[in-house]
Phi, psi and omega in degrees: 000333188278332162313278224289302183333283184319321179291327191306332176288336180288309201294335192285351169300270158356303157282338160317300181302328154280357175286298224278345166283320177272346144297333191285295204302307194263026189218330176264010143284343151305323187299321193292314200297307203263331190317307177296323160290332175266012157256004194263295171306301140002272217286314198083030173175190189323132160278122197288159193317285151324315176301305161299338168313293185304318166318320184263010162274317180305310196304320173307321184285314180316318191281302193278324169282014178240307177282350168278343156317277156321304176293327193295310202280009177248336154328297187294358179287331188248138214276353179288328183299312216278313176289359177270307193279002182274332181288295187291352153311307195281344171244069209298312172328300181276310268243319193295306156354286185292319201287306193313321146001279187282311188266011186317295162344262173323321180271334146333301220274312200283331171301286182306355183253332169287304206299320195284309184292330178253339157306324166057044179253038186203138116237168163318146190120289208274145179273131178200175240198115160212127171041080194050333201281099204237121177186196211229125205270109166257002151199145185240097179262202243257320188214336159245189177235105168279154192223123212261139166247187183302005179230031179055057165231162195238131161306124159245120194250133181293158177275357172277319169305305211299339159242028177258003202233155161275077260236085178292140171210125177289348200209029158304303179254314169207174200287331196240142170254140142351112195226132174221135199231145194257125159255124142300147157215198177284091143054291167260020174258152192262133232267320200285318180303319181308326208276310201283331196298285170358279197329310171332284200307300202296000186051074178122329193284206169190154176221137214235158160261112192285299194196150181248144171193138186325302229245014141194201179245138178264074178310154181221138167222148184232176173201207201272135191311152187208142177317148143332268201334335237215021211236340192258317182283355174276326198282342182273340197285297184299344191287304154003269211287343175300296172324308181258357141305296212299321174303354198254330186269000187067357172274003162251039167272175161074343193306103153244161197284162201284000209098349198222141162236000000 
């Protein structure tokens, strides 16, 4: 008699998990299929940036809260789980523990993923720079940030670094960015005339003496605003052109570099 309980339980288990899988599955492809039309309809236009973040953070809660549902519920079929979970109810202290514990990381991350999705200091879309690591945000999930860079590889960054770290985003406020390249030159050569030769080349820019040190001057030449993408080959096309002005100007002989770029 006691067999047949347990089997009944594996099985009513089993299927609690497979309704709650295939609900999970049919409820975030509608969410994906209609969601975006109907914040679209909503809004009367384009969905903004912030708008698809959250959208795709709610359907991931909506996908994981339908299947910890489906597991509590194939978890009660069996009654020793049920006498168990009655034991750590009551010794509610160590039990919060022991889980705080173990999921400590994963309930981080997933904290930290709420706070990014309603804080919004990311959305899909935006170019942004952690910890030297520079790409473009293609998605923000439960507990990490995938992140595309320019040369199509993808970053997974936890959503706890991202928001515990100091976090450049280029496209936060506009679409186009700035671009500034550090020149060195030699100690005795003159900084002012380099700065007006610069000022010339970069077009539109402007070029500062940045930092002084025994073993040169440290140029800042900034140039014209530019797409995210399009910020690493304009920033080498200006250092390029800079050089060789300056070499055309005689301000880098006897010049080798200080160590630094």
């Amino acid at each position: 008699m006691e067999d047949g309980t347990d089997t009944r339980a594996i099985v009513t288990a089993a299927l609690c998990v497979a309704i709650a899988v295939a609900v999970a599955f049919l409820v975030d492809r509608a969410f994906q299929r209609r969601g975006r039309r109907l914040a679209e309809a909503v809004l009367r236009g384009q969905v903004s940036r912030e708008t698809d973040t959250r959208l795709r953070f709610l359907r991931r809660v909506v996908y994981a809260g339908i299947l910890l549902i489906g597991l509590a519920g194939a978890l009660s079929q069996f009654a020793g789980l049920n006498r168990i979970a009655a034991s750590l109810l009551a010794s509610g202290v160590v039990a919060a523990a022991i889980i705080g514990f173990a999921a400590r990381q994963t309930l981080a991350n997933f904290v930290a993923g709420v706070m990014l999705a309603v804080t919004q200091p990311i959305r899909v879309g935006d170019w942004v720079t952690v910890e030297d690591r520079h790409g473009q945000v293609e998605d923000v999930r439960l507990n990490y940030t995938i992140l595309r860079t320019p040369g199509d590889q993808r970053i997974v960054v936890p959503n706890e670094k991202l928001a515990s770290s100091i976090l450049v985003n280029d496209t936060l406020a506009n679409d186009v960015v700035g671009i500034e390249v550090a020149i060195w030159i030699p100690p005795g050569a003159d900084a002012a005339r380099a700065v007006a030769v610069l000022g010339e080349e970069c077009g539109g820019g402007e070029a500062t003496v940045a930092e002084a040190t025994p073993a040169g001057v440290r140029l800042a030449v900034g140039g014209e605003r530019v797409s995210p993408p399009e910020k690493g080959a304009r920033e080498a096309e200006l250092r390029g052109r800079c050089l060789a002005r300056l070499h055309e100007e005689g301000l880098l002989e006897g010049f080798g570099p200080p160590g630094r770029s």
